[in-house]
Structure formats: structure tokens, C-alpha cells
PDB file of N, H, CA, C and O in Angstrom:
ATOM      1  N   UNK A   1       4.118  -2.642  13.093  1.00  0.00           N
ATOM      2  CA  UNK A   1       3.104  -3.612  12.720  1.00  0.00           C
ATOM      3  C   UNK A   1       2.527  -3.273  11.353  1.00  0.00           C
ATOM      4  O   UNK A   1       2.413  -4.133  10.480  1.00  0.00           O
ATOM      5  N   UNK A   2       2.124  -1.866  11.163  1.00  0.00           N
ATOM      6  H   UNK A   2       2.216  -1.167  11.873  1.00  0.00           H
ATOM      7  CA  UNK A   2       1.785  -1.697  10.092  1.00  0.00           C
ATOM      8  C   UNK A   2       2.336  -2.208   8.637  1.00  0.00           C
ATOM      9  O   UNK A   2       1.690  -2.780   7.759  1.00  0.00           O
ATOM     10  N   UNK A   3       4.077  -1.737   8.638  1.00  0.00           N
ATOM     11  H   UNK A   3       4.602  -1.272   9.351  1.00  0.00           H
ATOM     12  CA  UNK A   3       5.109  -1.850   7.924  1.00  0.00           C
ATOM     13  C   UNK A   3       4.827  -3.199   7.257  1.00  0.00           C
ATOM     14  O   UNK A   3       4.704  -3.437   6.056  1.00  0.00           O
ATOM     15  N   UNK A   4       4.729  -4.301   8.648  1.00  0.00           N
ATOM     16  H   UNK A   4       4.829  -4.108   9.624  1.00  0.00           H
ATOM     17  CA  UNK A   4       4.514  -5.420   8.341  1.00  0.00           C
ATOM     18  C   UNK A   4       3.044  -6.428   7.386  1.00  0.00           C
ATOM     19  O   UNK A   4       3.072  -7.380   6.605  1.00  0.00           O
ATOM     20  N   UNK A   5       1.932  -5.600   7.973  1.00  0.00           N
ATOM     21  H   UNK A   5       1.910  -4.827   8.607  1.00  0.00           H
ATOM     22  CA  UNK A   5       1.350  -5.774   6.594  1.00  0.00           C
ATOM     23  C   UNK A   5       1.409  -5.179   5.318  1.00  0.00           C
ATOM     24  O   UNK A   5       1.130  -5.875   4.342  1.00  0.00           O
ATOM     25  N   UNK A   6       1.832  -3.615   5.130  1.00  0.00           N
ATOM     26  H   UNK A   6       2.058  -3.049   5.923  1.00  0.00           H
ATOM     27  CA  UNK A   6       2.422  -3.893   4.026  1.00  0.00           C
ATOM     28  C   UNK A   6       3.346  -4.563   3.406  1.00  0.00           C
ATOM     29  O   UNK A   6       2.766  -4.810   2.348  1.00  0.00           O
ATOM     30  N   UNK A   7       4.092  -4.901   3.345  1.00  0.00           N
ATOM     31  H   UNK A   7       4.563  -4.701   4.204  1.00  0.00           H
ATOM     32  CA  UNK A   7       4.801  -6.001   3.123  1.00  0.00           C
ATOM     33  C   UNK A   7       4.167  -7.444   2.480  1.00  0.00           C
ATOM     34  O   UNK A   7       4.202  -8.098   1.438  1.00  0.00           O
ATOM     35  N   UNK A   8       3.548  -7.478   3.874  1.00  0.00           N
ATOM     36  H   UNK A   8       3.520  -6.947   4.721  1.00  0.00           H
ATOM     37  CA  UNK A   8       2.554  -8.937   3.697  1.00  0.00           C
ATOM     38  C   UNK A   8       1.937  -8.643   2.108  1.00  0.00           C
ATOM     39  O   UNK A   8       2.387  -9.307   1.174  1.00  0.00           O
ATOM     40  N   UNK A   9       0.840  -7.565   1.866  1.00  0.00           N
ATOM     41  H   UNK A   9       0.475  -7.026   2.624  1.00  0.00           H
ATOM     42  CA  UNK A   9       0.409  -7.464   0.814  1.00  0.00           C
ATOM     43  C   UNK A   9       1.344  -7.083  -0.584  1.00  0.00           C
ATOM     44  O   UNK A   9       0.775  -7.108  -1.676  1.00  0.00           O
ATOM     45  N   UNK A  10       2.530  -6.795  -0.515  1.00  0.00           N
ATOM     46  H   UNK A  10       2.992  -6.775   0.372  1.00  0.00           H
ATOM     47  CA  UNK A  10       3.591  -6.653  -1.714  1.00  0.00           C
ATOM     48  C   UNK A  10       3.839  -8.373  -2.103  1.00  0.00           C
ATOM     49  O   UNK A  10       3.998  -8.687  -3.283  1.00  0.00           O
ATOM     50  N   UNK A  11       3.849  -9.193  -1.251  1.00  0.00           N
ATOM     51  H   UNK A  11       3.720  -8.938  -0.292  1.00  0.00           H
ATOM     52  CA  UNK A  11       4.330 -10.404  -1.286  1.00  0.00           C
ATOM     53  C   UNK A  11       2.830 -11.196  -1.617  1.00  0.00           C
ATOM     54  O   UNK A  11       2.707 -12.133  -2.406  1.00  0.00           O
ATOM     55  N   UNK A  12       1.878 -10.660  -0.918  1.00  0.00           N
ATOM     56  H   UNK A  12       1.978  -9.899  -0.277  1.00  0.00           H
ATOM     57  CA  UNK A  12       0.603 -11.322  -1.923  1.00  0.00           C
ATOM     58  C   UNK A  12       0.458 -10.842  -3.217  1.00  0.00           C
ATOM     59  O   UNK A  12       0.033 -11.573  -4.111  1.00  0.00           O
ATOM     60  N   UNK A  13       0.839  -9.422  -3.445  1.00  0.00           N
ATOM     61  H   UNK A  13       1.184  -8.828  -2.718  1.00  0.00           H
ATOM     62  CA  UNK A  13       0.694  -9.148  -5.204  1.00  0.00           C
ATOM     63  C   UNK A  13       1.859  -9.797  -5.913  1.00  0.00           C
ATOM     64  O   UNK A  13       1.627 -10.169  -7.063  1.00  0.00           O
ATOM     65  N   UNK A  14       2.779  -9.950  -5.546  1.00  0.00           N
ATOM     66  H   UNK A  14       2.968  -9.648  -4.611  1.00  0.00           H
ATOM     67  CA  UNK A  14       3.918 -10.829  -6.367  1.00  0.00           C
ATOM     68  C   UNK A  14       2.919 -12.029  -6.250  1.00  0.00           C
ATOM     69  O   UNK A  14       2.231 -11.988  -7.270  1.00  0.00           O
ATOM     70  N   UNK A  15       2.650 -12.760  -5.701  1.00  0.00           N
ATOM     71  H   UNK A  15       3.210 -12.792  -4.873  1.00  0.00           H
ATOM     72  CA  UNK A  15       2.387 -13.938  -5.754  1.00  0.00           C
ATOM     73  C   UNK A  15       0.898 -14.127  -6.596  1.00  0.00           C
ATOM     74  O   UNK A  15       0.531 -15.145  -7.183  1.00  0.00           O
ATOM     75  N   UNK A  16       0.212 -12.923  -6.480  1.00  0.00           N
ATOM     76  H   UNK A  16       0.510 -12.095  -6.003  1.00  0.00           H
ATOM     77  CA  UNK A  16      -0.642 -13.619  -7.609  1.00  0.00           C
ATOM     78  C   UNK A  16      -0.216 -12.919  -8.874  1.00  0.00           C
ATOM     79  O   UNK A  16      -0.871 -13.287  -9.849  1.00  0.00           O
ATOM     80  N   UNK A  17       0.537 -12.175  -9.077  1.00  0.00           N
ATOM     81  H   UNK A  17       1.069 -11.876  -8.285  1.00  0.00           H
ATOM     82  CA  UNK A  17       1.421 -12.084 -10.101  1.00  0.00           C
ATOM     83  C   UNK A  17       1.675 -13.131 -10.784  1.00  0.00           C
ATOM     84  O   UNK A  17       1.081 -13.474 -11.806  1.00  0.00           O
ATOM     85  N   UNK A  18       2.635 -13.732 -10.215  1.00  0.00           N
ATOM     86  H   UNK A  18       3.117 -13.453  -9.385  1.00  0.00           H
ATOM     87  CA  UNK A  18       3.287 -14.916 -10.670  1.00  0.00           C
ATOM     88  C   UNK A  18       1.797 -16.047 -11.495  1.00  0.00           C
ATOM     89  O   UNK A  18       1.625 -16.583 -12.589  1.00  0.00           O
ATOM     90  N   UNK A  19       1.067 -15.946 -10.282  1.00  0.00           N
ATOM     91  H   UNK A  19       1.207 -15.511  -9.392  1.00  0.00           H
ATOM     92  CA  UNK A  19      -0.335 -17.665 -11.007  1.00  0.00           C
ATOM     93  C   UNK A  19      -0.768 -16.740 -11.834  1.00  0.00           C
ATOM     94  O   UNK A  19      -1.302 -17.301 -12.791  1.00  0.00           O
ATOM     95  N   UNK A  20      -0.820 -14.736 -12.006  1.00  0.00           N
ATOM     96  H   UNK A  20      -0.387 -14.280 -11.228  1.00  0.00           H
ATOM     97  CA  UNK A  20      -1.219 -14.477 -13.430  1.00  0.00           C
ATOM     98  C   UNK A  20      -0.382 -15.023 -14.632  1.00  0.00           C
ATOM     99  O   UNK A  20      -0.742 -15.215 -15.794  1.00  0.00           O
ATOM    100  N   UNK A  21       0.947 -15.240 -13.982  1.00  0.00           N
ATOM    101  H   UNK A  21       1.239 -15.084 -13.039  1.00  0.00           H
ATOM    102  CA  UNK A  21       1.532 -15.828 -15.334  1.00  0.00           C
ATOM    103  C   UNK A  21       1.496 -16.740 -16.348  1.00  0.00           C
ATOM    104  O   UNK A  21       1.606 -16.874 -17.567  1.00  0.00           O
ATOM    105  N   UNK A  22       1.202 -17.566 -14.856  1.00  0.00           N
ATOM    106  H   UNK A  22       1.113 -17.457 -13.866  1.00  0.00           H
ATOM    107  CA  UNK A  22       0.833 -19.005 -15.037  1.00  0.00           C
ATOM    108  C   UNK A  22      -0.551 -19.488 -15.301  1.00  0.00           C
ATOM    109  O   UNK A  22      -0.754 -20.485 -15.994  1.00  0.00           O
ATOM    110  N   UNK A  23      -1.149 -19.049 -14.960  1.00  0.00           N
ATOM    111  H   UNK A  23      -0.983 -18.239 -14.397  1.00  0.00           H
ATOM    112  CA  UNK A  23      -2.994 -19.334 -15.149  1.00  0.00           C
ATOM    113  C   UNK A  23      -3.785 -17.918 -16.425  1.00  0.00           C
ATOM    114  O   UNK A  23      -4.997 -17.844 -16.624  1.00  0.00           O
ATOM    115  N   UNK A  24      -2.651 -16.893 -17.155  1.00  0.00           N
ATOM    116  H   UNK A  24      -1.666 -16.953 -16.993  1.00  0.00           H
ATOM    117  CA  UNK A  24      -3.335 -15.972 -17.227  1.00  0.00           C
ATOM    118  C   UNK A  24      -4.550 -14.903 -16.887  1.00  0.00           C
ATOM    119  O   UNK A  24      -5.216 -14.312 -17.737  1.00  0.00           O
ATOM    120  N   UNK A  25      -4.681 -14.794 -15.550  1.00  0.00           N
ATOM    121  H   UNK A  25      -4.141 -15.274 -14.859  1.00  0.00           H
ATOM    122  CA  UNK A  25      -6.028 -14.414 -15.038  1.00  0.00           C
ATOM    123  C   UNK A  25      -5.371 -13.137 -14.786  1.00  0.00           C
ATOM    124  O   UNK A  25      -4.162 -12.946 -14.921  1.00  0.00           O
ATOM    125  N   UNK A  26      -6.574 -11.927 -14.261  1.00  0.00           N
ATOM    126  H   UNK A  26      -7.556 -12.082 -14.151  1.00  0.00           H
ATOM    127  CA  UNK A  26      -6.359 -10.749 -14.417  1.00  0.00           C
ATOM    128  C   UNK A  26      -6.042 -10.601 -12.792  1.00  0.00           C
ATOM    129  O   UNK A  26      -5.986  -9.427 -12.427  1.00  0.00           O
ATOM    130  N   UNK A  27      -5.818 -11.629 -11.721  1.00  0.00           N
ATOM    131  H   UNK A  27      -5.863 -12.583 -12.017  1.00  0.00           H
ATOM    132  CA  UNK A  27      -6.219 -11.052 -10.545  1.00  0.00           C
ATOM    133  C   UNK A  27      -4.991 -10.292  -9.580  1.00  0.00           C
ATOM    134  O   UNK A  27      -5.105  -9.955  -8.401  1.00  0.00           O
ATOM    135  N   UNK A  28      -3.700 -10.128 -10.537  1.00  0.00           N
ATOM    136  H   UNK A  28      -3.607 -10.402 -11.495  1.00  0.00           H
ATOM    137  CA  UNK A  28      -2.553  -9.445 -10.065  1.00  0.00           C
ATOM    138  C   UNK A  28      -3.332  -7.582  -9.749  1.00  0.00           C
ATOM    139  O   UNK A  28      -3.345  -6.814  -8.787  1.00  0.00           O
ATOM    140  N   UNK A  29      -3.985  -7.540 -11.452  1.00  0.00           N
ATOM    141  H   UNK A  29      -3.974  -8.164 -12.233  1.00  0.00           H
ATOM    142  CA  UNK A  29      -4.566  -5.952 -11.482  1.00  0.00           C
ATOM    143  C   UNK A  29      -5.492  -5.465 -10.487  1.00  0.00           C
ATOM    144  O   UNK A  29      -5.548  -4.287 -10.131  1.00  0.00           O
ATOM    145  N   UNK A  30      -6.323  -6.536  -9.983  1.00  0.00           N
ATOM    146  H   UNK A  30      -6.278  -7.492 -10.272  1.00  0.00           H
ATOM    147  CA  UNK A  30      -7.550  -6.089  -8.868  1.00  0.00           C
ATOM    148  C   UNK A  30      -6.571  -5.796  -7.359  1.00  0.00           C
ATOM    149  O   UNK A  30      -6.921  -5.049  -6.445  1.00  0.00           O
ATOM    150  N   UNK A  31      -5.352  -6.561  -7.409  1.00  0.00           N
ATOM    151  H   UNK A  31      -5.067  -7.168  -8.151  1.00  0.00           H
ATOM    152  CA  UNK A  31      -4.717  -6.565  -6.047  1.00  0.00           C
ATOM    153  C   UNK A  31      -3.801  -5.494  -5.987  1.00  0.00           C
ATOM    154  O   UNK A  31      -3.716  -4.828  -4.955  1.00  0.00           O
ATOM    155  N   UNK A  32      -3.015  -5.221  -7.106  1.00  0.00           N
ATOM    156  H   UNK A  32      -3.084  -5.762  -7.945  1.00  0.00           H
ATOM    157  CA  UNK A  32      -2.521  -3.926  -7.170  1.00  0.00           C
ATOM    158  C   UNK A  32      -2.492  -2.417  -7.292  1.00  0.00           C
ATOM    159  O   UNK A  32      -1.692  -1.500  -7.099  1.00  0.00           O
ATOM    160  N   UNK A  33      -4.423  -2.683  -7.927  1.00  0.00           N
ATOM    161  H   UNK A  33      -5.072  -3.427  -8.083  1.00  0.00           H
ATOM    162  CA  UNK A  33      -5.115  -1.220  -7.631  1.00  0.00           C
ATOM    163  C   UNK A  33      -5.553  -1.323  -6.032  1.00  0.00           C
ATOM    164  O   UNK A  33      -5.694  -0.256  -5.435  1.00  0.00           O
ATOM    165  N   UNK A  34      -5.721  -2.273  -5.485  1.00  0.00           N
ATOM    166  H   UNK A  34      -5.606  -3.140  -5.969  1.00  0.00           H
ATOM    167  CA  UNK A  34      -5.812  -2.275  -3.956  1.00  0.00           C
ATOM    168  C   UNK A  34      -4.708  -1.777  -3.279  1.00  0.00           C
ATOM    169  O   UNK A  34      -4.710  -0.778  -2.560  1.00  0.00           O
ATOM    170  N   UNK A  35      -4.010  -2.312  -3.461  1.00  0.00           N
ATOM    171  H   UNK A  35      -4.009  -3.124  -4.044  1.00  0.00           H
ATOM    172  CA  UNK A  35      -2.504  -2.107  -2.563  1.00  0.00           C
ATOM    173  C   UNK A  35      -1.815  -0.766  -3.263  1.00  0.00           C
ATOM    174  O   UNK A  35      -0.686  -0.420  -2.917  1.00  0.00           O
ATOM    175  N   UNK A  36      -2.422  -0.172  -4.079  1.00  0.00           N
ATOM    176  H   UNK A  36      -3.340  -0.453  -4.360  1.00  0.00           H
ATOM    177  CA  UNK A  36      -1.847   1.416  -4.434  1.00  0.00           C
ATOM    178  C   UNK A  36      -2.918   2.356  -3.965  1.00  0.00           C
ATOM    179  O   UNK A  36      -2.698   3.542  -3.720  1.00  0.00           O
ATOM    180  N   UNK A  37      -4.247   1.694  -3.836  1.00  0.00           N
ATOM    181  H   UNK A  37      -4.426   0.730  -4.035  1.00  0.00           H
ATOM    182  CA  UNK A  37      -5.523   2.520  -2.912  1.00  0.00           C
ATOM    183  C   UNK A  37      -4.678   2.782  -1.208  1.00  0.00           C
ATOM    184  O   UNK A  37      -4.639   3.678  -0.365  1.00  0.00           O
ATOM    185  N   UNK A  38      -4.223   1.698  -1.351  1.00  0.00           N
ATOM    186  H   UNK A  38      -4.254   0.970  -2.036  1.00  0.00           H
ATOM    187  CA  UNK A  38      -3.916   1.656   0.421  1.00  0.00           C
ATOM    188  C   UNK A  38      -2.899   2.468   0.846  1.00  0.00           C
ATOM    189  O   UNK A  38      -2.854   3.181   1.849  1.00  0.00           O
ATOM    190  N   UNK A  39      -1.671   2.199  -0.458  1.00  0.00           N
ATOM    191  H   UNK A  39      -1.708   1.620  -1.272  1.00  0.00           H
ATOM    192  CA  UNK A  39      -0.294   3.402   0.051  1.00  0.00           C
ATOM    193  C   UNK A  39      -0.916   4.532  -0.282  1.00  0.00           C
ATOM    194  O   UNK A  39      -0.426   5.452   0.373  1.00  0.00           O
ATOM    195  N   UNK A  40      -2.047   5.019  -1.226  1.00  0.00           N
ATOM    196  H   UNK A  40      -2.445   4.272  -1.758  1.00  0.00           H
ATOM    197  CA  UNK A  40      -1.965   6.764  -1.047  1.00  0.00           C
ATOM    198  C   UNK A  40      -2.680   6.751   0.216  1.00  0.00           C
ATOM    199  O   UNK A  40      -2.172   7.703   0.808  1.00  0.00           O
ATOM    200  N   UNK A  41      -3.623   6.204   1.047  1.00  0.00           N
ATOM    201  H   UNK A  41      -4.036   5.431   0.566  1.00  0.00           H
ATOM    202  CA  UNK A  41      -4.228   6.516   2.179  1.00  0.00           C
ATOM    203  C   UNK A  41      -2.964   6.461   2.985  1.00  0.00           C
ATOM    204  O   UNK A  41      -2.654   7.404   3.714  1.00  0.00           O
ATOM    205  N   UNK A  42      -2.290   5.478   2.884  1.00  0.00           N
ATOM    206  H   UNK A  42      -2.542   4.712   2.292  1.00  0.00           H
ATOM    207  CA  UNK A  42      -0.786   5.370   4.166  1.00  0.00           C
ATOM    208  C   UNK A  42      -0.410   7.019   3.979  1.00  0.00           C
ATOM    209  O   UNK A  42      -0.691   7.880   4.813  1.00  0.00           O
ATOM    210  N   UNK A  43       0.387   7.290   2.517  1.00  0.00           N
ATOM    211  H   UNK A  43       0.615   6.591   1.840  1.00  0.00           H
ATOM    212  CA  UNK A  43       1.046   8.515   2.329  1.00  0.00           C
ATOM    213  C   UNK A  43      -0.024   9.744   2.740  1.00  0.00           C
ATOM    214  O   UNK A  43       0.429  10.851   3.035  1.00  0.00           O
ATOM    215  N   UNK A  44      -1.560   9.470   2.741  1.00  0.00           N
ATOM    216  H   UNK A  44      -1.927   8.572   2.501  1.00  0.00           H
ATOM    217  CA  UNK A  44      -2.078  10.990   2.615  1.00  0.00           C
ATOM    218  C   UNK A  44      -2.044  11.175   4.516  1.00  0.00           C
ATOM    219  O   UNK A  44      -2.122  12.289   5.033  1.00  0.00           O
ATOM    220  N   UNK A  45      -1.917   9.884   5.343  1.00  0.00           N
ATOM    221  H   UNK A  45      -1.854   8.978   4.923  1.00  0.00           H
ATOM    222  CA  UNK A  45      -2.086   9.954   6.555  1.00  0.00           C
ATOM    223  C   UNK A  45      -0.762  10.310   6.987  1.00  0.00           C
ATOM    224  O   UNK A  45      -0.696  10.578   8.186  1.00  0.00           O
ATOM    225  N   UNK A  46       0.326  10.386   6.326  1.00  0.00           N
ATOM    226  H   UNK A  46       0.273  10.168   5.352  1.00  0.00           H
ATOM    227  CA  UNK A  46       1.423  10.137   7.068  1.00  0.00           C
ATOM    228  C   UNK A  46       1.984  12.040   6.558  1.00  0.00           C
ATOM    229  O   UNK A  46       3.091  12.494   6.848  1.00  0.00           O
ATOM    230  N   UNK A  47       0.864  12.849   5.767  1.00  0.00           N
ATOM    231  H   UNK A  47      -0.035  12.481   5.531  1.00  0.00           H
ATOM    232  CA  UNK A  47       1.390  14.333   5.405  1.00  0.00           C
ATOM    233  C   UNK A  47       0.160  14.698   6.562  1.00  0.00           C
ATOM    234  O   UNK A  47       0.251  15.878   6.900  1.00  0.00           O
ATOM    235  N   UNK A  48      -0.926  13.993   7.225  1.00  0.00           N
ATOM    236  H   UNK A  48      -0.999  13.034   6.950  1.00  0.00           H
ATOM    237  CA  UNK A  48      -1.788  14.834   8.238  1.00  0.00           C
ATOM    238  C   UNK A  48      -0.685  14.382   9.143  1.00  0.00           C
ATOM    239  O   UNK A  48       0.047  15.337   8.885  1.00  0.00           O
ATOM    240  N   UNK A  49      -0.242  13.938   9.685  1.00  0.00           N
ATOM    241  H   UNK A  49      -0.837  13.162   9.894  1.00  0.00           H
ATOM    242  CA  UNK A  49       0.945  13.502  11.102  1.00  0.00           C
ATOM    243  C   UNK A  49       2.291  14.544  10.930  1.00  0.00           C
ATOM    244  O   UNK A  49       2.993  14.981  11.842  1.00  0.00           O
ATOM    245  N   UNK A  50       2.407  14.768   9.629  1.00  0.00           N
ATOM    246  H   UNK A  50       1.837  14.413   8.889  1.00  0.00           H
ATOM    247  CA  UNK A  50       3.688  15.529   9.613  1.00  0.00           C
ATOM    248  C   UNK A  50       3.310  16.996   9.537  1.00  0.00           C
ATOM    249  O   UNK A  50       4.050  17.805  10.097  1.00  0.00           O
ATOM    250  N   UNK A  51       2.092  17.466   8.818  1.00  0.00           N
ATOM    251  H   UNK A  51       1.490  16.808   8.364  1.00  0.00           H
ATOM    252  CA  UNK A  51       1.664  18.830   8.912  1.00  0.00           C
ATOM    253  C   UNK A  51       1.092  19.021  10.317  1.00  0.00           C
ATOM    254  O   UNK A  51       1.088  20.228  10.558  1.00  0.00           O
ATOM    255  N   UNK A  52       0.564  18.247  11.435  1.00  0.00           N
ATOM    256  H   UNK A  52       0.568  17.266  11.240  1.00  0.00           H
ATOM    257  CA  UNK A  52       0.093  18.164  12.749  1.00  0.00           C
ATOM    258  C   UNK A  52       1.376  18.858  13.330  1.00  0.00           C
ATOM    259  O   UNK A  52       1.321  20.009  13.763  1.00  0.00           O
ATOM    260  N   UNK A  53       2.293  18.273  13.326  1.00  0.00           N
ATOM    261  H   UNK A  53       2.338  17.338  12.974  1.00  0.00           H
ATOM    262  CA  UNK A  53       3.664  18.004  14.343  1.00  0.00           C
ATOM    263  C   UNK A  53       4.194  19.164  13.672  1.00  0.00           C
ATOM    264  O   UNK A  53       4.857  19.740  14.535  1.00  0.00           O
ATOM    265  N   UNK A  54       4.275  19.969  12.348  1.00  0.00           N
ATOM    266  H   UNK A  54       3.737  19.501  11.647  1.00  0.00           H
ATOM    267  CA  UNK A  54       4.874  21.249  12.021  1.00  0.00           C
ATOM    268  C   UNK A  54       4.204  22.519  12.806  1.00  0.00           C
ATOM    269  O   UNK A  54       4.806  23.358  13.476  1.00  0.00           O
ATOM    270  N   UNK A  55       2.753  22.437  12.538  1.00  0.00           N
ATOM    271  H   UNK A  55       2.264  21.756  11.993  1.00  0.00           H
ATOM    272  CA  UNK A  55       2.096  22.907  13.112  1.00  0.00           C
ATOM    273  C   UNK A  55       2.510  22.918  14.837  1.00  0.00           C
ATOM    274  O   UNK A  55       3.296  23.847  15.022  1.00  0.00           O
ATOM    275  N   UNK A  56       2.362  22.543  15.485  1.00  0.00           N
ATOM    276  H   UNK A  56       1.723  21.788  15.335  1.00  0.00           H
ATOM    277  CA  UNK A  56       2.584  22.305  16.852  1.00  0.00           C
ATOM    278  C   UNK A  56       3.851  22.480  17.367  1.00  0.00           C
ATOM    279  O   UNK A  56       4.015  22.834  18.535  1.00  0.00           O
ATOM    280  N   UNK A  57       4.981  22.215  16.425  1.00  0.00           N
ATOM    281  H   UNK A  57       4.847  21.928  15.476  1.00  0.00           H
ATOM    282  CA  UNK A  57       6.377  22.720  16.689  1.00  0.00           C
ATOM    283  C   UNK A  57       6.544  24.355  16.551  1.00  0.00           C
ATOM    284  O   UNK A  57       7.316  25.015  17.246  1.00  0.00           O
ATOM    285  N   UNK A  58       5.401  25.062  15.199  1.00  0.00           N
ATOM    286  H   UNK A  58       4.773  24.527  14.635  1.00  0.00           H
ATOM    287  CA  UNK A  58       5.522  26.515  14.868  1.00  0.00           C
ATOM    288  C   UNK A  58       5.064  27.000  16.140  1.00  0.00           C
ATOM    289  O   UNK A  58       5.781  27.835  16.691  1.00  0.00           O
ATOM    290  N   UNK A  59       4.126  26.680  16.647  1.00  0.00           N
ATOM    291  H   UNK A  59       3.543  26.002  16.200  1.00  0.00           H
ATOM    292  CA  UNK A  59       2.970  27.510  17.368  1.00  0.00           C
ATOM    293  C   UNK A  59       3.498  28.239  18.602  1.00  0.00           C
ATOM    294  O   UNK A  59       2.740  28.930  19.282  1.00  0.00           O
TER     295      UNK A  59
END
């Protein structure tokens, strides 16, 4: 499920990508510092799940 909103939001930053092209407005940049806020939280959650499970496999 998750996977799937990311996704969702890659396909909303293309898309206001694109009306930045077309309308020149800045609002591709506000959505893509969002959606790169969100993958380092994905990535910083997904090194606590993998250092958890190393941990617990060493022990």
C-alpha cells in the first residue's frame, strides 16, 4: 500500500511538472521538496527495520 502512494505522489510531481511548463509556476519545486522530505523518512525508517532485525538475528 505504501509503494502505492508513493507512486501516486511521483505521478503528482510529474504532473505538476508538466502545468509548470505550461503555466510557468514554481509549484513542481514545493512538491518535490515534499516528496524527497518523505523518501528520506521512508529510507531513514526502512535502516531502523533493518538495524532492528540485525540486531535480533545477532543476539
Amino acid at each position: 500500500m505504501g509503494k502505492m502512494i508513493f507512486y501516486d505522489k511521483v505521478e503528482a510531481a510529474y504532473v505538476a511538472y508538466k502545468i509548470d511548463e505550461i503555466q510557468g509556476r514554481k509549484k513542481f519545486s514545493m512538491i518535490s521538496k515534499e516528496l524527497l522530505k518523505e523518501g528520506q523518512t521512508v529510507l531513514a525508517n526502512a535502516e531502523i527495520v533493518k538495524s532492528t532485525i540485525e540486531r535480533e538475528l545477532y543476539e
